[in-house]
MARKOLPA-317085 format. One record per residue (C-alpha): x, y, z. Coordinates in Angstrom, 1 decimal, decimal comma. Layout:
BEGIN
sese u = X	v = Y	w = Z
...
***
This chain:
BEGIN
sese u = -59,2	v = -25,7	w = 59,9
sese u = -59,6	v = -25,4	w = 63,5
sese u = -57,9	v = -27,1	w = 66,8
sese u = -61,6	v = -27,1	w = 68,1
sese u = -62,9	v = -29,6	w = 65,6
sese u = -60,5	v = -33,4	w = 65,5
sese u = -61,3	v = -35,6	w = 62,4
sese u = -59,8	v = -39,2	w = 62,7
sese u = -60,3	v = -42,1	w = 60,5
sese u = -60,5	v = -45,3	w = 62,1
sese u = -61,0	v = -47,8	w = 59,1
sese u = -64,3	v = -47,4	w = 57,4
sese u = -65,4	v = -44,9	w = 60,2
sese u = -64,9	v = -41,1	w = 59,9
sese u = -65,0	v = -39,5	w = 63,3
sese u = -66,0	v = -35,9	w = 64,0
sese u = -65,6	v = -34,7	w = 67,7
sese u = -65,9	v = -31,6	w = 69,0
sese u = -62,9	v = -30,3	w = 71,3
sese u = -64,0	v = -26,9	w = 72,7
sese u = -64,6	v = -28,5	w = 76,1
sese u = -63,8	v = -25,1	w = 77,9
sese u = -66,2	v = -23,5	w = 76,0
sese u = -68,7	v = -26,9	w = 76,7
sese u = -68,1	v = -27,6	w = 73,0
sese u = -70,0	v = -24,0	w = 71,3
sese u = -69,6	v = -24,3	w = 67,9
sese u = -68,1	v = -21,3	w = 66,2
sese u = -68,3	v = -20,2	w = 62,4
sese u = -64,8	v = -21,8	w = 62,4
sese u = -66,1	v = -25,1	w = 64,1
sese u = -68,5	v = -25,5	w = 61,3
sese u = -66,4	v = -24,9	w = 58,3
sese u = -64,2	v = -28,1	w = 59,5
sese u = -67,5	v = -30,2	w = 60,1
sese u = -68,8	v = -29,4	w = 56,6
sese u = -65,7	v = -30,2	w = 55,2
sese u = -65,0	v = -33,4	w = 57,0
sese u = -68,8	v = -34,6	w = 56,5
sese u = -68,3	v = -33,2	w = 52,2
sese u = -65,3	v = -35,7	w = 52,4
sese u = -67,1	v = -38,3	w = 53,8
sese u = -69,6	v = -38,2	w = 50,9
sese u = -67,1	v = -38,5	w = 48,4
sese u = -64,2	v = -40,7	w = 49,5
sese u = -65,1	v = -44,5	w = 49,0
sese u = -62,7	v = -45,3	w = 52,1
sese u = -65,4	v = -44,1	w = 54,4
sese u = -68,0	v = -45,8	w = 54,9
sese u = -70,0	v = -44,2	w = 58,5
sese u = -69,9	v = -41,0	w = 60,1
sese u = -69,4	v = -40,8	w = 64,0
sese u = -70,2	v = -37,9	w = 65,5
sese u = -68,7	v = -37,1	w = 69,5
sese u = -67,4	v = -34,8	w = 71,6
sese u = -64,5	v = -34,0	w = 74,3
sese u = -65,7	v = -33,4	w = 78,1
sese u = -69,2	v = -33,6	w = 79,8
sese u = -70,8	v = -31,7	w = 77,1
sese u = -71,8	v = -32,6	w = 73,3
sese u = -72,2	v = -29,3	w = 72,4
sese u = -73,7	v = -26,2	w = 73,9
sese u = -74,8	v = -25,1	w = 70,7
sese u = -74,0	v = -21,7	w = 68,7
sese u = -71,4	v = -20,2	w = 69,2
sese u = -73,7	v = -16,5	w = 70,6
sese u = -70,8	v = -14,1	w = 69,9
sese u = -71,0	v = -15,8	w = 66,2
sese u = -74,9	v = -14,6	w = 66,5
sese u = -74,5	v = -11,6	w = 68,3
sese u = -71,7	v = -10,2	w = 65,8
sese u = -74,7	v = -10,8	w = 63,1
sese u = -77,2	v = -9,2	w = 65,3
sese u = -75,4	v = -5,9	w = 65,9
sese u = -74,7	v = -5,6	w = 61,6
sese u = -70,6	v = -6,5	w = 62,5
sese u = -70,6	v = -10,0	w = 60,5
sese u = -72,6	v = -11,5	w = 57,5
sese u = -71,0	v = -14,8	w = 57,5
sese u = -72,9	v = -17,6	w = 59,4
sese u = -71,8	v = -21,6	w = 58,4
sese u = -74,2	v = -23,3	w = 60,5
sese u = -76,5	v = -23,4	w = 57,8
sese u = -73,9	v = -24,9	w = 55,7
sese u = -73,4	v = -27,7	w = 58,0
sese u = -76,7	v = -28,4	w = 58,5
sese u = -77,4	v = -28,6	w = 54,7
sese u = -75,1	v = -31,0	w = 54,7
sese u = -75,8	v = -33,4	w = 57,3
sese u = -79,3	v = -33,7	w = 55,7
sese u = -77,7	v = -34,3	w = 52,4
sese u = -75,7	v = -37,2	w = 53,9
sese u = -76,0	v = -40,6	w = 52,2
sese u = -73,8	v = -42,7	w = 54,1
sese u = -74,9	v = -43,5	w = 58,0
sese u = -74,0	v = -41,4	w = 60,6
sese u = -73,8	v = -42,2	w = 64,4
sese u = -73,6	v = -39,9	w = 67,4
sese u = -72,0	v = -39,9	w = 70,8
sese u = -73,7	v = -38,0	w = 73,2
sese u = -71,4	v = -37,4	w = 76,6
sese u = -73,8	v = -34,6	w = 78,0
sese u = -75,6	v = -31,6	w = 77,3
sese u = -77,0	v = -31,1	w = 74,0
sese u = -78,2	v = -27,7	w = 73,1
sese u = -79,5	v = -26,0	w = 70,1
sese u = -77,9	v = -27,4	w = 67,0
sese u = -76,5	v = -30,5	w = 69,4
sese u = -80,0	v = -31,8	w = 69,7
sese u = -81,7	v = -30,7	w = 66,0
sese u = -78,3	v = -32,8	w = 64,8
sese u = -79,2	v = -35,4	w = 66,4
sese u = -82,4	v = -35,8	w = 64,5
sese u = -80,5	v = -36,3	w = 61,2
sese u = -78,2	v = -39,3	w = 62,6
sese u = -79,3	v = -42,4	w = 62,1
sese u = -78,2	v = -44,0	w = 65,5
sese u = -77,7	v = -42,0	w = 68,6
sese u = -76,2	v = -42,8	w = 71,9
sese u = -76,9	v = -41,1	w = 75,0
sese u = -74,8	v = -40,5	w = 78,3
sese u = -77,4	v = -41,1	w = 81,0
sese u = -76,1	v = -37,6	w = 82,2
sese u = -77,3	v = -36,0	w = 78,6
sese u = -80,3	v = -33,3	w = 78,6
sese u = -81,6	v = -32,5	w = 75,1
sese u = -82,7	v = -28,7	w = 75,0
sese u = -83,8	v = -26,4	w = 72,2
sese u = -84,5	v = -23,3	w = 73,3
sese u = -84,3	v = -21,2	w = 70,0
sese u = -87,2	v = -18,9	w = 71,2
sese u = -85,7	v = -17,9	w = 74,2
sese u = -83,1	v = -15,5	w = 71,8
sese u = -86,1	v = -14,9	w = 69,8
sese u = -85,2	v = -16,9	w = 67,4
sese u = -86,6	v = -20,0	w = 65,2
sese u = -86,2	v = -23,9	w = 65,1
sese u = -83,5	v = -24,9	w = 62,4
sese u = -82,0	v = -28,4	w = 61,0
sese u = -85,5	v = -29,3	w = 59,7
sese u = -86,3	v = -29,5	w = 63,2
sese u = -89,8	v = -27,7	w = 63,1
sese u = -90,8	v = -30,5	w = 61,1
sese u = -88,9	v = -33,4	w = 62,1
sese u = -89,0	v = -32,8	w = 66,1
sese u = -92,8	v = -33,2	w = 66,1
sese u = -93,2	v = -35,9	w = 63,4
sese u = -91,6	v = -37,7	w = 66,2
sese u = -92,2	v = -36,9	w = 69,6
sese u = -95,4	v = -34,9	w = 69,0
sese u = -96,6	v = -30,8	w = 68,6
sese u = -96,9	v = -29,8	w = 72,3
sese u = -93,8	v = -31,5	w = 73,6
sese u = -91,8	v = -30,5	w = 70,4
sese u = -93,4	v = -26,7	w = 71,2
sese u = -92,9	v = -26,4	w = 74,7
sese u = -89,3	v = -27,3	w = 73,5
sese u = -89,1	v = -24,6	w = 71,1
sese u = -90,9	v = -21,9	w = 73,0
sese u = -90,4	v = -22,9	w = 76,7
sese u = -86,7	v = -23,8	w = 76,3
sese u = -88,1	v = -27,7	w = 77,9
sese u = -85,4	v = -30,1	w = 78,0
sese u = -85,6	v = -33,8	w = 77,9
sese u = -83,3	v = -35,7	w = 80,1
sese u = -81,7	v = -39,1	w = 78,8
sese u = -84,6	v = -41,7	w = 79,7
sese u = -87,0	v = -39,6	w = 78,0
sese u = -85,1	v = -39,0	w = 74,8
sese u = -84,8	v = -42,9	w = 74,9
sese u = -88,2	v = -43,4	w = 75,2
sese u = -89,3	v = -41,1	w = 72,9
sese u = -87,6	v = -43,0	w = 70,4
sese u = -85,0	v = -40,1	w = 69,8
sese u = -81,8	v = -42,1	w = 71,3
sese u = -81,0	v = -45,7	w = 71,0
sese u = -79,4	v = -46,8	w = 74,1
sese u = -78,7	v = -44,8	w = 77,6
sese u = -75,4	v = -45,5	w = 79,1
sese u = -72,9	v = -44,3	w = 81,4
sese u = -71,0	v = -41,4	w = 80,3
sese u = -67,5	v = -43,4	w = 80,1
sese u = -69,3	v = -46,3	w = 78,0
sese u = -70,9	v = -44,3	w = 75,3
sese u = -68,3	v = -43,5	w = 72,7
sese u = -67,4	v = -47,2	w = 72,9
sese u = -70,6	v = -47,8	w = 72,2
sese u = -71,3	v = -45,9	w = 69,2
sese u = -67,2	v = -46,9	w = 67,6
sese u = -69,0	v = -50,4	w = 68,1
sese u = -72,2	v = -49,7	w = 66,1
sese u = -70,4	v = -47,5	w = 63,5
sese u = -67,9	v = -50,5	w = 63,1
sese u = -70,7	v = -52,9	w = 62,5
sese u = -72,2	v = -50,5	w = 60,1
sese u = -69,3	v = -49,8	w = 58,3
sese u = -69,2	v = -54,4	w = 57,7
sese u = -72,8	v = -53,8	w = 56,0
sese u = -73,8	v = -53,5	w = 52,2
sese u = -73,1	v = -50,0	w = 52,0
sese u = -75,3	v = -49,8	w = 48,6
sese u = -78,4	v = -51,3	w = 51,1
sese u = -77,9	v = -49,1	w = 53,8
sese u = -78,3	v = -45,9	w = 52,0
sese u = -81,0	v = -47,1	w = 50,4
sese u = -82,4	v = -47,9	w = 53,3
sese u = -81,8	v = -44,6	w = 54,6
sese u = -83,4	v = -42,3	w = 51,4
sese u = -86,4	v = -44,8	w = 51,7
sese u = -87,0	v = -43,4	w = 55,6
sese u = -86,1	v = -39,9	w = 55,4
sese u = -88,2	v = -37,4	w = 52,9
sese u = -84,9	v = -35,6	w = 51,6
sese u = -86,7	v = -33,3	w = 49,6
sese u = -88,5	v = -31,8	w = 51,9
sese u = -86,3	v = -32,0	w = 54,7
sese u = -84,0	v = -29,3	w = 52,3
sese u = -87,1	v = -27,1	w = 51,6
sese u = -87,9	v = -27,0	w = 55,6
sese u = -84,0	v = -26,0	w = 56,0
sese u = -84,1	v = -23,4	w = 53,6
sese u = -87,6	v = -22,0	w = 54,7
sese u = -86,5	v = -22,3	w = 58,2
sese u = -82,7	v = -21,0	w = 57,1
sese u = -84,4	v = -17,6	w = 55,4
sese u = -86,8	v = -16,5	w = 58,4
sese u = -83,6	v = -17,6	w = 61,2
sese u = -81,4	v = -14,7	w = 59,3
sese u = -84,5	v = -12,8	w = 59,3
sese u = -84,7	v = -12,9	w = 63,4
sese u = -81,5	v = -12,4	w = 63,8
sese u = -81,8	v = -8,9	w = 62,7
sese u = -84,6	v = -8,0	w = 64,8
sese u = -84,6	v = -5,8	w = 67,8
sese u = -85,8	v = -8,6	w = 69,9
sese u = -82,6	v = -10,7	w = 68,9
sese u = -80,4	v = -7,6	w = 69,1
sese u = -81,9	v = -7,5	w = 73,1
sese u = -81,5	v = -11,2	w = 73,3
sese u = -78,1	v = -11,2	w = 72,8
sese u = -77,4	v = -7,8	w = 74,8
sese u = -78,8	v = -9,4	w = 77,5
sese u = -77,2	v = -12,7	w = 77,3
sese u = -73,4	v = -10,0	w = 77,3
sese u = -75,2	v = -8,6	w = 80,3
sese u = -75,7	v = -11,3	w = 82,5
sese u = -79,5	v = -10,6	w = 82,3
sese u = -82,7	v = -11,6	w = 81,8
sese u = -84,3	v = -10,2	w = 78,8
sese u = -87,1	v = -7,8	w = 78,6
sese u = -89,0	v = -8,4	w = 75,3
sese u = -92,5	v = -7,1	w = 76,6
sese u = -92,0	v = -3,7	w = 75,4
sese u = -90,7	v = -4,7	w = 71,7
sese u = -92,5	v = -5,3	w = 68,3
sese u = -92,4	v = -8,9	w = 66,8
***
């Protein structure tokens, strides 16, 4: 358990938030051992019936936790959960909403892609800039991000560290509903509520019918394999000694 990660159940809705607002919500290895265990609970106790997803401060989440990856990177730590948690938001049955207050980076946008509605504060900026620490997409993201908003944005999000502000998330079809930042977690308890009256047995039907699990778990675990891969390279080793610098990275004189 952490102090970093609050689970309250409000009736039929289970709600995950983030509470690292210091830290703009950075999800440690610790973080996302209490996600996976609230979301495994979800699955299994009849009680709960929708997932909401939010966040404390101006920030969803500013994704990994880097002194999680760095640790890895310099041969200190083995032990990474975010794959875990991943795993098992795309193994979730029951519907799961998301409150977006701000920034989404990393893991707070490919997340985003495995809830089934998503509200946006029309402060948020979705970014995904995995290449950047020379690493690779995950969450099912290098297949799921350009099934829906297309190969060149998606890559130019991947490889150029792009961002997407609020209106064009919405627009894209990644967000249902833009709103200021004080009205979005209303918002989504609303729609979770209203989910949570619906024919539970329907919904998740529903839901299998529009998502290809099966290969949405093979993309995870080929993605999952080549991310620990990159992690030990000497470009992510310069990545993250860099980021501990305050620098810019050099990768020009460095082997792939």
């Amino acid at each position: 358990m952490t102090d970093h990660i609050k689970i309250r159940q409000d009736g039929a809705v289970l709600e995950i938030t983030f509470a690292r607002p210091e830290k703009k919500n950075a999800l440690s290895n610790a973080m996302y051992r209490t996600a996976t265990d609230a979301l495994s609970r979800a699955a299994t106790d009849t009680a709960i019936r929708v997932v909401l997803f939010g966040a404390e401060g101006d920030a969803f989440t500013a994704g990994n936790d880097l002194s999680d990856f760095a640790a890895i990177a310099s041969g200190k730590s083995e032990a990474l959960n975010a794959h875990a948690f991943v795993e098992t938001l795309a193994r979730a049955e029951k519907p799961i909403v998301a409150a977006v207050p701000g920034v989404a980076v990393g893991v707070g946008t490919t997340m985003l892609l495995h809830c089934d509605l998503v509200y946006l504060a029309d402060t948020a900026r979705l970014t995904t800039p995995f290449v950047n620490l020379a690493l690779v997409p995950e969450a099912a993201s290098s297949l799921l991000l350009p099934s829906r908003i297309g190969h060149a944005r998606a890559f130019a999000m991947f490889a150029l560290g792009d961002g997407l502000s609020a209106a064009e998330a919405l627009a894209l079809g990644l967000a249902n509903k833009v709103l200021p930042q004080g009205e979005v977690l209303s918002a989504a308890r609303e729609a979770a509520r209203a989910l949570a009256t619906r024919p539970l047995g329907a919904v998740i039907a529903t839901k299998k019918l529009m998502r290809d699990g099966e290969r949405i778990l093979a993309q995870i675990a080929k993605e999952g394999m080549i991310f620990r891969e990159r992690l030990q390279t000497a470009e992510a080793r310069e990545a993250f000694t860099a980021f501990a610098e305050r620098r810019p990275p050099d990768f020009t004189k460095l082997m792939s």
